[in-house]
C-alpha positions in Angstrom: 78.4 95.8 94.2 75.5 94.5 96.8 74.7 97.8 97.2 74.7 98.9 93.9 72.4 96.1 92.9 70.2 96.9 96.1 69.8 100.2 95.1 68.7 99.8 91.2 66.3 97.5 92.2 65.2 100.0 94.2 65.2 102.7 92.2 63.2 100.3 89.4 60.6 99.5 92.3 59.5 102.9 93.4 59.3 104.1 89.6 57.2 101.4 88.8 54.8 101.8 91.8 54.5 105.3 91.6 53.7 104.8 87.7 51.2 101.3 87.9 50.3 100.8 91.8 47.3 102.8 91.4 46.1 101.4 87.5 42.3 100.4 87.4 41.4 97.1 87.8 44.2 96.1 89.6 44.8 94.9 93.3 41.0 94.8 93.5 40.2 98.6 92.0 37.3 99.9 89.6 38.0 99.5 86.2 36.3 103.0 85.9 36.6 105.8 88.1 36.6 109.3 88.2 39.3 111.0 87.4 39.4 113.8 90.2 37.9 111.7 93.4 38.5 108.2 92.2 34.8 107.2 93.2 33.7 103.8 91.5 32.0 104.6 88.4 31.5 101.2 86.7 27.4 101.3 86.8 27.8 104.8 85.4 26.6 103.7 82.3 27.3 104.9 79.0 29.8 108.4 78.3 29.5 110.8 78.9 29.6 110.6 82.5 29.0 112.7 85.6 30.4 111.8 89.0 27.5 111.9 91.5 31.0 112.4 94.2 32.4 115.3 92.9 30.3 116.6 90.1 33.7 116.4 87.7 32.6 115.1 83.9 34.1 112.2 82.1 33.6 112.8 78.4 35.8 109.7 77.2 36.2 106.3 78.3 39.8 107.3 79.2 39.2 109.6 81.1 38.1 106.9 83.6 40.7 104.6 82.9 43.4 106.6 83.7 46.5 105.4 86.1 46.6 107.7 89.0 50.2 108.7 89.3 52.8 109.0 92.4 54.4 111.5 91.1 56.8 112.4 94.3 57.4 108.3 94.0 58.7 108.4 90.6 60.4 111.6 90.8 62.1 110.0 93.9 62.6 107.0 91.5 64.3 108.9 88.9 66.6 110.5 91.6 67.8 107.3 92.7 68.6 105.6 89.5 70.7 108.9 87.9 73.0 108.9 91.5 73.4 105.4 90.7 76.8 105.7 88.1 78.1 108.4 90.9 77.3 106.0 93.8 78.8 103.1 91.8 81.9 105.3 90.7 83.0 106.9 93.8 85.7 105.1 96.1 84.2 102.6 99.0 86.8 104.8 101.0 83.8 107.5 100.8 81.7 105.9 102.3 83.2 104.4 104.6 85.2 107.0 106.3 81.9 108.7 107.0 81.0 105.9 109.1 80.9 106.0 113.1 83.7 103.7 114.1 80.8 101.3 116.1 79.3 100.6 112.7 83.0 100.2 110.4 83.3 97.5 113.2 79.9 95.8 112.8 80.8 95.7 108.5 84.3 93.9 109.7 82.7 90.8 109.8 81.3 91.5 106.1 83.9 93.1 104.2 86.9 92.2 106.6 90.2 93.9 106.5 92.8 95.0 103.7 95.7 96.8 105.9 97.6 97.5 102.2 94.4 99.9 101.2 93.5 101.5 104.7 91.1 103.8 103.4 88.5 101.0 101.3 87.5 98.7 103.8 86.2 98.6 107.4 88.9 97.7 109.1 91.5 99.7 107.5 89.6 102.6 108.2 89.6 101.2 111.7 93.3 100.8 111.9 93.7 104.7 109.9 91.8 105.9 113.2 93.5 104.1 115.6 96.9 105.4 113.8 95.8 108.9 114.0 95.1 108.1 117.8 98.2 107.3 118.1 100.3 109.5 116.2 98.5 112.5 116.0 101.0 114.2 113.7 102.9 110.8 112.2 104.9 113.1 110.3 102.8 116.0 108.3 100.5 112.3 106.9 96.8 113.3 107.0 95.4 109.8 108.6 92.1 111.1 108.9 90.5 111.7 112.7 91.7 110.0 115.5 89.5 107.6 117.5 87.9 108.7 120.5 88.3 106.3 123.6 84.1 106.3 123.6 84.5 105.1 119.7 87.3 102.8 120.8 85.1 100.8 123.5 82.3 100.7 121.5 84.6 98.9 118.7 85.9 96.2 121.9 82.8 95.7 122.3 81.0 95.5 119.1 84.0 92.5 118.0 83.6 90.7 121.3 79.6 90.5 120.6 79.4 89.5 117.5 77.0 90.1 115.3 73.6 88.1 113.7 76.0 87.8 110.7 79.0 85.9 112.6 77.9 85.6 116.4 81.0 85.6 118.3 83.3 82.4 118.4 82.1 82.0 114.8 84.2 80.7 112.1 83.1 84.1 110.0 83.8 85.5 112.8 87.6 84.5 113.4 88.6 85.1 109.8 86.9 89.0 110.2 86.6 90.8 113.7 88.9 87.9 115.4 92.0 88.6 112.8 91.4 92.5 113.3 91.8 92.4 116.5 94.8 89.6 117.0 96.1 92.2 114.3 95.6 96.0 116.8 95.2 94.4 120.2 99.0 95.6 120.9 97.6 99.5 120.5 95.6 98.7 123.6 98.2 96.8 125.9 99.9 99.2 128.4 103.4 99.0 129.2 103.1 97.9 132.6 100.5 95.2 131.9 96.6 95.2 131.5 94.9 97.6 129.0 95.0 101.2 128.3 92.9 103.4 125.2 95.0 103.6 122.1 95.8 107.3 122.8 97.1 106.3 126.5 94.8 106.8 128.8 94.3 103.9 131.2 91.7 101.5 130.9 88.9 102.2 133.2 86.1 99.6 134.2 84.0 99.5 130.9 87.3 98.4 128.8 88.1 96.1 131.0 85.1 94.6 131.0 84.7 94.5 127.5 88.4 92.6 127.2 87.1 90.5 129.9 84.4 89.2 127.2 86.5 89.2 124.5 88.8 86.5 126.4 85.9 84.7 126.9 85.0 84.3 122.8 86.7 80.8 122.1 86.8 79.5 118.3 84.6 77.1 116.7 85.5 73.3 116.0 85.5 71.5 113.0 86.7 67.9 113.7 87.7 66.0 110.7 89.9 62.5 109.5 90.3 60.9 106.6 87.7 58.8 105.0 89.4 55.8 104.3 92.5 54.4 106.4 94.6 51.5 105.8 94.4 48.9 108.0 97.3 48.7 110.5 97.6 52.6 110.5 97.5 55.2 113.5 94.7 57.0 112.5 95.1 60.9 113.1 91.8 62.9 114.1 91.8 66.7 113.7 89.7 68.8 115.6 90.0 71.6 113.7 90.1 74.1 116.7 92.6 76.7 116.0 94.2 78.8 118.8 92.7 82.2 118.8 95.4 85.0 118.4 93.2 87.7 119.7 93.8 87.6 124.0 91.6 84.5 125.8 91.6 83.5 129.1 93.6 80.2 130.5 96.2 78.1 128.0 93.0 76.1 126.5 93.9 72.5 126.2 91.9 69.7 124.3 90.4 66.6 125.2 88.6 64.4 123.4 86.4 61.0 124.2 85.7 58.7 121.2 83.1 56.5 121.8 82.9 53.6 119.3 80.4 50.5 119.6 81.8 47.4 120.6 85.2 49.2 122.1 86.0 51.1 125.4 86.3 54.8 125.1 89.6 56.1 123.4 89.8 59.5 125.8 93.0 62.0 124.4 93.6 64.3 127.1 96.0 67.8 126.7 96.4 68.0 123.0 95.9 71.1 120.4 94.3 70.8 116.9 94.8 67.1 116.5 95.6 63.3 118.1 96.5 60.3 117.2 94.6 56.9 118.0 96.0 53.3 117.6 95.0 51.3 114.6 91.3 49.8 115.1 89.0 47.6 113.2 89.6 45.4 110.1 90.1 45.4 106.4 86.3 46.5 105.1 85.2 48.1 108.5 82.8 51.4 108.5 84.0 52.9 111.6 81.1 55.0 113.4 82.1 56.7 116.5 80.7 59.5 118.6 83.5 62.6 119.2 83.1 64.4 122.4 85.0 67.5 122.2 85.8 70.0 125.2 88.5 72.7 125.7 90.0 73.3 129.3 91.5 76.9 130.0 94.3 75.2 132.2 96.7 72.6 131.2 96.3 68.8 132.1 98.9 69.1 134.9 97.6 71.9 136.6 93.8 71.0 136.5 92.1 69.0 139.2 90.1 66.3 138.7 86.9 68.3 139.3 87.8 70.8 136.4 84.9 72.3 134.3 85.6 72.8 130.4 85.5 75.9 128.9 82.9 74.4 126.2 81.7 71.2 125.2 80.5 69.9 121.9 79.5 66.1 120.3 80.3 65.0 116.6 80.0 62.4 114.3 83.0 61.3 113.0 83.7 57.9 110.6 86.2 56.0 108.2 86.5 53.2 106.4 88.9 50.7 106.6 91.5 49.8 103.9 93.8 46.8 102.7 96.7 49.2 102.4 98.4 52.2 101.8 97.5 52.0 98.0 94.2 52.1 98.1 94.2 55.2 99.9 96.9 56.8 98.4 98.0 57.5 95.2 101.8 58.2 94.8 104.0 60.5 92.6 107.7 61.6 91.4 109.1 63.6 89.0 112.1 65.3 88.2 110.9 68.4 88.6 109.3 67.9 92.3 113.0 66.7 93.3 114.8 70.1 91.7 112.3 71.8 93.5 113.5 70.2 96.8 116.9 70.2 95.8 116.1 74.8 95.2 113.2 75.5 98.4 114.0 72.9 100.6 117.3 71.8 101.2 119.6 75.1 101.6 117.0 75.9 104.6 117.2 72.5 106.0 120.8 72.7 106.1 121.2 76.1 107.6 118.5 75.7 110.5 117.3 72.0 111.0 113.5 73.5 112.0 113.2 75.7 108.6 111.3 74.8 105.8 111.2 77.6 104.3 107.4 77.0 102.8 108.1 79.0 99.6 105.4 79.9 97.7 106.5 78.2 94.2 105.0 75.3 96.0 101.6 77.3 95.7 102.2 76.6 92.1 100.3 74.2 89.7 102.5 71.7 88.6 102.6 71.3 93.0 98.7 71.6 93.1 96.9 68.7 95.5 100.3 66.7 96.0 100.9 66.0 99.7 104.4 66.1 100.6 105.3 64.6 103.7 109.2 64.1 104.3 112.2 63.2 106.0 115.1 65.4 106.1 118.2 63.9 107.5 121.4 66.3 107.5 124.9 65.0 107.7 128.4 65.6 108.1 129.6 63.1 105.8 128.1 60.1 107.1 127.2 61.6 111.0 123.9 62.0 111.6 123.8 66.1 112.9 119.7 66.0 113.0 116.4 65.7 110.9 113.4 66.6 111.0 109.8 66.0 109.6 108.2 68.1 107.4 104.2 68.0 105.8 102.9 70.7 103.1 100.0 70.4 100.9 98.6 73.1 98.8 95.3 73.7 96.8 94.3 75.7 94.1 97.2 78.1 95.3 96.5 78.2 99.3 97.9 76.3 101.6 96.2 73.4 103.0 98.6 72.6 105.9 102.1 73.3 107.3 103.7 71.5 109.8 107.2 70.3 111.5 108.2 67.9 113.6 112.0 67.0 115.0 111.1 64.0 116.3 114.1 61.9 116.5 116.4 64.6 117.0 117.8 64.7 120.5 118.6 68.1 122.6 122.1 67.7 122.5 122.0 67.4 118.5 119.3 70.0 118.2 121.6 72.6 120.6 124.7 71.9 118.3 123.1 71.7 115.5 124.0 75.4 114.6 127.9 74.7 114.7 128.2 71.6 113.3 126.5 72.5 110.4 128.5 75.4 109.9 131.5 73.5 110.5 130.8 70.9 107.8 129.9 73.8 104.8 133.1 75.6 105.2 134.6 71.5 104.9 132.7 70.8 101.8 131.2 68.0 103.9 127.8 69.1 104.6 124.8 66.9 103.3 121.6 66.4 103.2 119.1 63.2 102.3 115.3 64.0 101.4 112.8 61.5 101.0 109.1 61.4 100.5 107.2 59.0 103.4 103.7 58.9 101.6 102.6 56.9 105.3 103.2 60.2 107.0 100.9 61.8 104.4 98.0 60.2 105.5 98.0 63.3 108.1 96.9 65.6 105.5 93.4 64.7 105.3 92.7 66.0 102.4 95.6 64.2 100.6 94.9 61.5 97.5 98.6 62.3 96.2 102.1 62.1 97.8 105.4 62.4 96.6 107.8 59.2 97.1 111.0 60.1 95.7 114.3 61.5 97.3 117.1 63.5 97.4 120.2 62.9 98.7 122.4 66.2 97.8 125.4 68.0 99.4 124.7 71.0 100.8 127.3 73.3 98.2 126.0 71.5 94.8 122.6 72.8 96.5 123.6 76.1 96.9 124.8 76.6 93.1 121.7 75.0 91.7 119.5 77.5 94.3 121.5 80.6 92.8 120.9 79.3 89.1 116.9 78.9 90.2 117.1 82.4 91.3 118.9 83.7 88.3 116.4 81.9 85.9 113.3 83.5 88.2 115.1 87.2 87.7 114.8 86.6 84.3 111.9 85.5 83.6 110.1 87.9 85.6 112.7 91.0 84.4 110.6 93.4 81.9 111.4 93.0 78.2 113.9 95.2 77.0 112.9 97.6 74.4 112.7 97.3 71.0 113.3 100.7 69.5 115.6 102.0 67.2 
């Protein structure tokens, strides 16, 4: 579409310089001239006129008035604008599969990567060549041609430098050419270890040197925490770093220094994405602080004292303090929230204490910018076999967060869990409490809305309501049957 646009107004441009760039009296030009030499004839006098230049006679005032025409610009013009509809019309696909590879990987970090439509974006077109590398034949398919191993280094190395559009490490950067290549870096691993070409050779002192700087690219932070806390509460700070997928050097461990005025530094050594800090200040407070981030490519126990970070960044980072929970948060219940439990969350619960499930009908409206942040407790009658905690939170129909916690649930329980639980379903005696903890939803930063209520269901009344759910879903999604005769 950029394109397209790009190229009309081109198209428009050249047509009207090659028709008006020349016009008399503008951009400083005679308002007469002669027609054949364009020599300034404005003291000329009255018509008819001779050209003292050229000799060539002007019988008419527009004669010498006349627009001097590009006419190789306008044809050019003209050219451009009637490709346009074919341009427009033909598949991206095209285009790009004309590309080098060097270039599809420099318009990754633009378009990105579809891997359903492998032949309309950069990156699938990528992964088609890499395929074709791979599996030459793949069974009679046409995937196009194969990827040579000079086109393949130049790709390692065009992601691992970036580009002026998202430099390296970028956030653009991690969502494009950093998901393409957490996505194909397998086609490059050898068997043995290290690195080979996609097509087997292996890896000679360029490709390693360009995964070498790949490891090196480390992503961006993006420290955040609520703006208003309630007094009393552990107050959660996120630092938004998100551990790259694509291969990096060292385990990469957090730590963080707050420095607040009027307080020693709060330091939070070995964590990943996000720590907790003790409740300060007092009802009213604005708390200031400076965040000093840096990322360590060994873990806190086997780094010495001396260690270097990785990277090192400062933020600003504040909050206000509350009265209590309810002016932060707004709670919520509804029969329909505690159905939907009773259906997504509960069956998985029971089966496997560490699975949600995270179904997407939470992606759904009626679910839209509610935090839910629960306690799952699953019994056999009344013995505790485990729980778990459990935060989601979803907006506009993506997922905000999704995490899980089995805090409070010992190794012992957590290794019989599996058992037991089946044990209590074939008994009938399997159950399982729910209950919304709107305190633990001050995690989800962007939360103004938690669910408080609770369920407290056995595990085979769950099962029958999940298969009617289902059953009602079939239906409603089934195509209508047909009306004819």
């Amino acid at each position: 579409m950029i394109s397209s646009v790009l190229l009309l107004v081109a198209a428009l441009l050249l047509i009207g310089v090659g028709l008006f760039w020349d016009r008399p009296g503008f951009r400083g030009r005679p308002e007469r001239w002669c027609r054949r030499c364009r020599y300034d004839l404005r003291d000329a006098g009255e018509v008819p006129v001779k050209c003292t230049e050229c000799g060539r006679e002007h019988a008419t005032e527009r004669s010498m008035r006349r627009v001097h025409l590009h006419k190789r610009v306008v044809a050019l013009g003209l050219v451009v604008l009637l490709g346009l509809p074919a341009f427009v019309l033909a598949p991206m696909g095209v285009y790009y599969q004309r590309m080098p590879s060097w270039l599809l990987a420099e318009l990754v970090t633009v378009h990105g990567t579809d891997a359903t439509k492998l032949e309309t974006n950069p990156g699938g077109v990528l992964i088609n060549r890499l395929l074709a590398t791979m599996h030459p034949n793949h069974g009679g398919l046409d995937l196009k041609r194969p990827m040579s191993n000079e086109e393949a280094l130049a790709v390692i190395r065009r992601m691992a430098e970036g580009n002026f559009y998202a430099p390296a490490g970028s956030q653009r950067w991690v969502e494009t050419s950093g998901e393409w290549i957490s996505g194909q870096v397998f086609r490059f691993r050898a068997p043995g270890g290290g690195w080979q070409y996609p097509d087997g050779t292996p890896a000679d002192d360029a490709l390693n040197a360009a995964f070498e700087k790949l490891s090196q690219v480390l992503p961006p932070w993006n420290p955040s925490t609520r703006a208003i806390w309630p007094e009393g509460a552990m107050v959660t700070i996120y630092s938004g770093f998100e551990h790259p997928r694509w291969p990096v050097e060292g385990d990469l461990n957090e730590r963080a220094i707050l420095r607040i005025e009027g307080h020693e530094d709060i330091v939070a050594d070995g964590f990943r994405s996000y720590f907790h800090i003790d409740p300060i200040g007092e009802v009213g407070d604005q708390i200031e602080a400076e965040l000093e981030l840096s990322v360590f490519r060994q873990d806190r126990w086997n780094r010495g004292p001396d260690a270097e970070p990785a990277k090192t960044e400062h933020f600003t980072i504040g909050w206000m303090v509350a009265s209590g929970l309810d002016q932060v948060l707004q709670t919520t219940d509804s029969e329909q929230i505690r159905d939907a439990m009773v259906t997504l969350v509960l069956p998985n619960i029971a089966r496997a204490l560490d699975n949600p499930g995270y179904a997407k009908e939470w992606l759904r409206p009626e679910f839209d910018r509610i935090a839910f942040a629960v306690e799952a407790e699953v019994y056999d009658g009344d013995e505790l076999l485990g729980q778990s905690q459990i935060w989601w939170m979803a907006i506009d129909g993506e997922w905000v967060t999704r995490l899980l916690s089995l805090q409070g649930t010992t190794m012992d329980q957590y290794n019989a869990f599996g058992a037991r639980s089946n044990e209590a379903r074939d008994q009938g005696t399997l159950r399982v409490v729910i209950r919304g903890v709107p305190k633990q939803a001050l995690r989800i930063t962007e939360a103004e809305t938690a669910w408080d209520g609770e369920v407290d269901v056995l595990y085979s009344d769950a099962v029958k309501a999940e298969e009617e759910w289902a059953e009602e879903r079939a239906q409603e999604e089934a195509p209508p049957e047909s009306t004819r005769p």
